[in-house]
C-alpha positions in Angstrom: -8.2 72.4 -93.1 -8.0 72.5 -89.8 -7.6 69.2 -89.2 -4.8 68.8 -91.3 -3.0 71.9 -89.1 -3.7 69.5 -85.9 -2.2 66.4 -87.9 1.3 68.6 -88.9 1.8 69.9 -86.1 1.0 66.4 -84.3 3.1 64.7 -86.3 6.2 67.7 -86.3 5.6 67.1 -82.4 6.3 63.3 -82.5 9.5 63.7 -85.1 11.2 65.9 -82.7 10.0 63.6 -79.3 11.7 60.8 -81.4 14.7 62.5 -82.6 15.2 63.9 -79.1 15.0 60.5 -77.5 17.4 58.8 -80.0 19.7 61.9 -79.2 19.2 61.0 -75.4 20.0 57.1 -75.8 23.6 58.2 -77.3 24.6 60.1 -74.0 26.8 58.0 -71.4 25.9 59.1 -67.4 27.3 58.2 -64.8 27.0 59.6 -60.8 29.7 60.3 -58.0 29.5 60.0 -54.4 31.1 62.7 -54.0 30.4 63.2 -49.6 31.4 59.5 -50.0 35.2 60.4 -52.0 35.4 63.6 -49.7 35.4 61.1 -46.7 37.5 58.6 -47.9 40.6 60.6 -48.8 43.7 60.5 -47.7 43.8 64.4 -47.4 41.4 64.5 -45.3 43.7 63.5 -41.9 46.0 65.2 -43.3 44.3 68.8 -43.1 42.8 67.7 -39.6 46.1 67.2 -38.3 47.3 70.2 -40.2 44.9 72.3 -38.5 45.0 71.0 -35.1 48.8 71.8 -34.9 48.1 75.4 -36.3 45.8 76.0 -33.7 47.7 74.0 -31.0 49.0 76.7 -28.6 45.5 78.2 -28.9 43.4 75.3 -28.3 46.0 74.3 -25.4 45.4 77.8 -23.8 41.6 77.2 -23.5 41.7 74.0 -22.1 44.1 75.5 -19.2 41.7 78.4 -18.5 38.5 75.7 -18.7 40.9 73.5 -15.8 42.0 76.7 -13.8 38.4 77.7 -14.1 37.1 74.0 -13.0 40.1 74.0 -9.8 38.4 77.6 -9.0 34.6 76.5 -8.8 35.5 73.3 -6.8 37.9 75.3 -4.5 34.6 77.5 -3.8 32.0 75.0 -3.4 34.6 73.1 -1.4 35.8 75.4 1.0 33.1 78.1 1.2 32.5 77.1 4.6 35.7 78.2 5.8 36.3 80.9 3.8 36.9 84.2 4.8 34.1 86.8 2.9 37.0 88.2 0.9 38.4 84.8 0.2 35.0 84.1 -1.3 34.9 87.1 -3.0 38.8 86.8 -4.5 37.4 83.4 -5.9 34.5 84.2 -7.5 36.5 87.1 -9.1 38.7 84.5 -10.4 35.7 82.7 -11.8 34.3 85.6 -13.7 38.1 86.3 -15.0 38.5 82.8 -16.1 35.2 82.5 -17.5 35.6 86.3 -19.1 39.3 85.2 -21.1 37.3 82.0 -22.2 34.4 83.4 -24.3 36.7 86.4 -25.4 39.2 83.4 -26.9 37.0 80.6 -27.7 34.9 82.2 -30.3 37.5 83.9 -32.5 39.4 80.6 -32.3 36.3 78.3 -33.6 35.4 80.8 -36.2 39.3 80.8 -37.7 39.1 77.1 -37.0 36.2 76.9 -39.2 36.9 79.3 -41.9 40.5 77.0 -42.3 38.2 74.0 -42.0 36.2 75.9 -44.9 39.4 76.0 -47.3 40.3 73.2 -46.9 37.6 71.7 -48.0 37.3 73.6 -50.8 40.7 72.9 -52.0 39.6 68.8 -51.6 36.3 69.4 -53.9 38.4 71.5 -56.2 40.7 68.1 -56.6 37.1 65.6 -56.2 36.1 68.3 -59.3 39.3 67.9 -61.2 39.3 63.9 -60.7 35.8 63.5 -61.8 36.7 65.4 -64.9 39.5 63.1 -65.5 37.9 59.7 -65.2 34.2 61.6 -67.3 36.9 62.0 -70.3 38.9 58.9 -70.2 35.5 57.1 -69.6 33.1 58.9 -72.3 30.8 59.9 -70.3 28.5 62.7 -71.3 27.1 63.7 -67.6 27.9 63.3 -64.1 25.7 63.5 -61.9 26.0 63.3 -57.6 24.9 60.3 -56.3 22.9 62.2 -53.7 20.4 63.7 -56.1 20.0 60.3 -57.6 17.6 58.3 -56.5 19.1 55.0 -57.9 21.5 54.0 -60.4 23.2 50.7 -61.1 26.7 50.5 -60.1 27.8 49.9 -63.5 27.2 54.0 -63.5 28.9 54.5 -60.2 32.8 56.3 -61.0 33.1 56.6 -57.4 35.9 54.5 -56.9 37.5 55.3 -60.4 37.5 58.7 -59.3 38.9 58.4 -55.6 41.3 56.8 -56.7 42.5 59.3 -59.3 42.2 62.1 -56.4 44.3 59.6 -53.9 47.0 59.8 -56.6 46.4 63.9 -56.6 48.3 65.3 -53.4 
């Protein structure tokens, strides 16, 4: 009796492995590159050159104060010599101004740099998401999966190019 248990049960096991497999072999996968689409969009320049003229005046100001700071510290080592004690002393004050204004500007500005960055970039996946959705349904294909968690597939499975160039006509 018990045997026969083990040989159902065996044999219910193996159905379902077979069934499950044939279900497998119907699925269409493909995978994306999608760092490799996110770098070759047209977008991307773009949003850098977007962002550097937003942050122009800014990024401007803290290359003045890195100069004025620079002319300041030569100035010293420079003339210390002949400089006065209170010369010296109106210098390094200058120094410590200079070098005051630059951490009190530079860090807000990189983090609001970054956090536009950050959108951005979100907004491009967003379009890399809608894209690869596109081409998946035109194409049949069951799954997607990134190219980076794959560790090989033929190109025949590679929508990479299918879908960059759906997101290059996206703007």
């Amino acid at each position: 009796m018990k045997q026969l248990v083990k040989n159902a049960i065996a044999g219910a096991v193996l159905s379902t492995a077979l069934l499950s497999t044939s279900a497998m072999a119907e699925q269409k996968i493909a995978v994306v590159d999608v760092q490799g689409i996110f770098q070759s969009m047209p977008q991307v320049a773009e949003i850098q050159n977007t962002i550097q003229n937003e942050f122009k005046d800014r990024i401007e100001e803290l290359q003045q104060l890195q100069r004025d700071g620079q002319f300041y510290a030569e100035r010293l080592q420079r003339d210390a010599a002949t400089m006065s004690a209170e010369e010296k002393s109106e210098i390094e004050q200058k120094i410590i101004e200079v070098r005051t204004a630059l951490e009190q500007k530079a860090g807000p500005l990189q983090q609001e740099i970054q956090r536009r960055e950050g959108e951005e970039r979100n907004k491009l996946l967003g379009l890399i998401r809608m894209a690869i959705d596109t081409v998946a349904s035109t194409q049949d294909v069951d799954l997607v999966l990134n190219a980076g968690a794959v560790a090989f597939a033929k190109e025949e499975f590679d929508l990479s190019e299918a879908v960059l160039e759906q997101v290059s006509k996206t703007n």
